[in-house]
N, C-alpha and C positions, 0 to 999 in steps of 0.2 A: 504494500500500500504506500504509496506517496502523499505526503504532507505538506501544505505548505502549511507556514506559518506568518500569520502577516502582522510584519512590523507596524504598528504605532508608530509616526515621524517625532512627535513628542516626549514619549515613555524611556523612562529608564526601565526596562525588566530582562532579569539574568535569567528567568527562569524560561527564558526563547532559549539560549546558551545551553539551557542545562537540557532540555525538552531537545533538543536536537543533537546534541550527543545520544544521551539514553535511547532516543530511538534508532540512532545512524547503529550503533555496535547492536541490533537486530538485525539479520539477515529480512524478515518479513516486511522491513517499511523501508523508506527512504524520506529522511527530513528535511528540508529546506527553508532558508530563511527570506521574506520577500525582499530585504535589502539585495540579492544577487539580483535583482532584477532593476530598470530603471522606474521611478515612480507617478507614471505616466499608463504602465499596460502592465498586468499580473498575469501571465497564465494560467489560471484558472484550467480551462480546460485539460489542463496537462498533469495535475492531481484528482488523487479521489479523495482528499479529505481538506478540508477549508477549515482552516483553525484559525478564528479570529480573538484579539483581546478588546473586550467591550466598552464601547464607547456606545453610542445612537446608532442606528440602521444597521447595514452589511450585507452582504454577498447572498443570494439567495439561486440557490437549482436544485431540484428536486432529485437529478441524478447524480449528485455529490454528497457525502459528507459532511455535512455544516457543524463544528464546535463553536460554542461560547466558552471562551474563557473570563470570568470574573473574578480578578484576582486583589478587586477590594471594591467596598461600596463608593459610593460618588462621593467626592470632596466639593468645599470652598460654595458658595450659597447658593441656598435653597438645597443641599445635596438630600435631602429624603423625597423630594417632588422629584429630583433627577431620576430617583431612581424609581419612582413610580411612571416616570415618563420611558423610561427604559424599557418597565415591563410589560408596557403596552403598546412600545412602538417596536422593539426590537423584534426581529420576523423568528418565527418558530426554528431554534435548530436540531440537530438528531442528538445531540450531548452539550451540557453543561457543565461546567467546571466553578466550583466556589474554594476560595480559599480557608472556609471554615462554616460551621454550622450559624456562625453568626453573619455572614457577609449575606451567606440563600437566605435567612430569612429577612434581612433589611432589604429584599428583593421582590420578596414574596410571589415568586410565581406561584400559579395555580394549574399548571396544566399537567399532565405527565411523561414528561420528557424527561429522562433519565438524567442523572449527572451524578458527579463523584466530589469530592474534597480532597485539595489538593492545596498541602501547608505551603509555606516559605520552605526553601533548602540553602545549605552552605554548600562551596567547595574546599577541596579538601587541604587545598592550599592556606587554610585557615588551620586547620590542626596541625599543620608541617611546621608553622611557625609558632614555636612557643613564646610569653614576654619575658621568659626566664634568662634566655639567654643572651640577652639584646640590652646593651644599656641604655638608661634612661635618661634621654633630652629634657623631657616635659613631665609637668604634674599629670595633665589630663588631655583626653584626647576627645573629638569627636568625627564619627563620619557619618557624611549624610547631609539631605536638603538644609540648605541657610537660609529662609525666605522668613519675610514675618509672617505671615500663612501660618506658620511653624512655632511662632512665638520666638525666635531663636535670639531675639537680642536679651529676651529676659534670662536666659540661659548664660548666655558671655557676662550680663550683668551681674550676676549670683558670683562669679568665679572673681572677676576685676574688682570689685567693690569690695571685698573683702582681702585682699591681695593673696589671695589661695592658691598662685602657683601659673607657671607657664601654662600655657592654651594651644592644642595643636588642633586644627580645623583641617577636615580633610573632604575636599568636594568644590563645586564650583558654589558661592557664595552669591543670593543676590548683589546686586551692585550697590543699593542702599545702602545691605550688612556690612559690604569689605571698607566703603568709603568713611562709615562710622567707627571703624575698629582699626580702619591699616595704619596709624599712628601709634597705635598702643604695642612696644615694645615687650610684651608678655603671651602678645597673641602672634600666632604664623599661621598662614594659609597658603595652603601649599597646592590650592587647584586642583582640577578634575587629574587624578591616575589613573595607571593601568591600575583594571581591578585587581591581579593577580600579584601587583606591590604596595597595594594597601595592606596585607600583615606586617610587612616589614617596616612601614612606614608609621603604622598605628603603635605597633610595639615599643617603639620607642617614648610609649605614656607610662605610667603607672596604674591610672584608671582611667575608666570607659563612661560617655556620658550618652546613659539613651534619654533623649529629651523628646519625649511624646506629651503634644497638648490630652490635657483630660478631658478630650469632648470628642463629638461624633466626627468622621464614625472610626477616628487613630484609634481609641481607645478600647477597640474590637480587634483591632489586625496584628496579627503579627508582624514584629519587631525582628527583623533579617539580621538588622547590626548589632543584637543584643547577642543574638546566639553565638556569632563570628566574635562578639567582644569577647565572652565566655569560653570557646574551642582558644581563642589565644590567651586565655589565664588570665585576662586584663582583671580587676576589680571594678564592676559595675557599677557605678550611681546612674539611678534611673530617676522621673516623674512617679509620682502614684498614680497609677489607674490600671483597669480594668484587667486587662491581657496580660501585661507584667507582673501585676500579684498572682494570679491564676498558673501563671508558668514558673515562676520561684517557688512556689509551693507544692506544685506537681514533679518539680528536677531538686526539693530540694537545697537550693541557694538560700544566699541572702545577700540582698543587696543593699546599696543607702538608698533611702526611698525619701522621696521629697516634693512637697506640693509644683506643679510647673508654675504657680504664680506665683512662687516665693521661693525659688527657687537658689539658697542661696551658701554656697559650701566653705563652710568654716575649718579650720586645722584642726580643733579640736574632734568635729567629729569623724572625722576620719582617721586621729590617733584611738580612736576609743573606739569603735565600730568593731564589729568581728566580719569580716566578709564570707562568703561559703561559695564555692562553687564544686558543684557534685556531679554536672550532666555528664551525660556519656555523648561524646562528641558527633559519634560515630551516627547514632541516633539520626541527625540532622545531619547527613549527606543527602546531594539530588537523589542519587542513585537512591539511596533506604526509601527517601519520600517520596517519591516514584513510584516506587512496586508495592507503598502500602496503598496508594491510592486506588491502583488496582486500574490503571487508566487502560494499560494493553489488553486485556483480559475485554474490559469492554467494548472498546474499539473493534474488535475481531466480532463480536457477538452484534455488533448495531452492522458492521463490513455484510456479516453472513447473511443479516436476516434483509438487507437491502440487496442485494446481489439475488437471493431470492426471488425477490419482487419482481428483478426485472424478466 
């Protein structure tokens, strides 16, 4: 079976990367990313599976394959109307994919169209690098969006206003963010990297800052850089809310936990804190969250039973 996968011109998502390896080392599929093509004309006819990730409308034949990928609920406003708008514009496909039992229901379809749950994964290039071995530049690190969207300057503010320690930013930063911060000598921004030198680049912190706002619909989704903080041994400080207490407690951890609107880290609590980290790394590989999903297994079973039809 052949797959395309169609890129999103705006999205960051690794799990296109990780989805198309896992399927390429199958002898039975062949995956494909739509960036190899120009963004003007897809061939479409030339797959039997159309894997989109969901935005509004998309690709509709009745003698192909149609996935939905939904790999988090709508952002930025009105995002619960978006997603009612979604579910009653987006055209019927043969499988669905949600990130969690929480994303399908801020969806709420109502039809019977099959779909599966399909977490966040790391790679492995995140356990290969330990912070054990690596000396330490910075107090704290963080990677990931810098947008107020994000809240992210009350994040820098909690660190500087207290003078808690060098700041390593790792990502492309609004332009507001960096114009506000790039004088301050405690802070470095080091730009968009390769993904696969962000362990080495991160490890050079002491600790990990997941800074997720406590509102809809972050406070549902999995946290990608929390997990990758944790596989490289970093010491966690996260926001309080929903998803990250639920995953500390099911792996285990502990982390410093702290409101996102007061967010604001002192020495002391960090000499006094006991940190935990207990996950099994391994756990949270593409490949393990892959094959729990069970996505091939289905695929073949919606392939047979349309192959039938015709």
């Amino acid at each position: 079976m052949k797959i395309l996968f169609v890129r999103p011109l705006s999205a960051n998502l690794p799990e296109i990367d990780a989805y198309i390896k896992y399927f390429n080392e199958d002898k039975r599929f062949l995956a494909v990313d739509s960036s190899e093509y120009g963004a003007d004309h897809l061939p479409y006819e030339e797959y039997d599976i159309i894997w989109e990730f969901k935005g509004m409308g998309g690709y509709q034949n009745d003698q192909k394959i149609i996935v939905h990928d939904y790999p988090s609920l709508s952002t930025g406003t009105l995002a619960k109307v978006k997603n009612t708008i979604k579910r009653f514009y987006n055209p019927k496909p043969d499988l669905r994919i949600f990130l969690n039992e929480y994303v399908k229901k801020g969806f709420g379809f109502k039809d019977e169209t099959p779909s599966v749950y399909r977490d966040m994964g790391i790679d492995p290039v995140f356990i290969q690098h330990s912070s054990e071995s690596i000396e330490k530049e910075y107090d704290f690190v963080y990677v990931g969006a810098m947008t107020e969207e994000r809240r992210i300057s009350q994040m820098i503010d909690g660190i500087i206003s207290n003078n808690s320690g060098k700041l390593l930013l790792i990502g492309d930063p609004q332009i507001s963010v960096y114009e506000r911060y790039k004088s301050n000598t405690d802070i470095t921004f080091t730009g968009k990297i390769p993904y696969d030198e962000v362990p080495q680049v991160a490890n050079k912190a002491v600790y990990a800052l997941n800074y997720i706002p406590n509102k809809y619909p972050y406070l549902y989704q999995t946290s990608t850089k929390l997990i990758e903080y944790l596989a490289m041994n970093l010491k966690v400080i996260s926001t309080e809310y929903f998803w990250a207490q639920h995953f500390m407690r099911d792996n285990d951890c502990a982390f410093l936990m702290l409101p996102d609107n007061s967010f604001e880290i002192k020495r002391e609590y960090l000499k006094n804190f006991k940190f935990r980290n207990n996950i099994v790394s391994e756990r949270f590989l593409w490949e393990n969250i892959l094959n729990q999903s069970q996505l091939k297994s289905k695929l073949l079973e919606i392939y047979d039973k349309k192959i039938g039809m015709v």
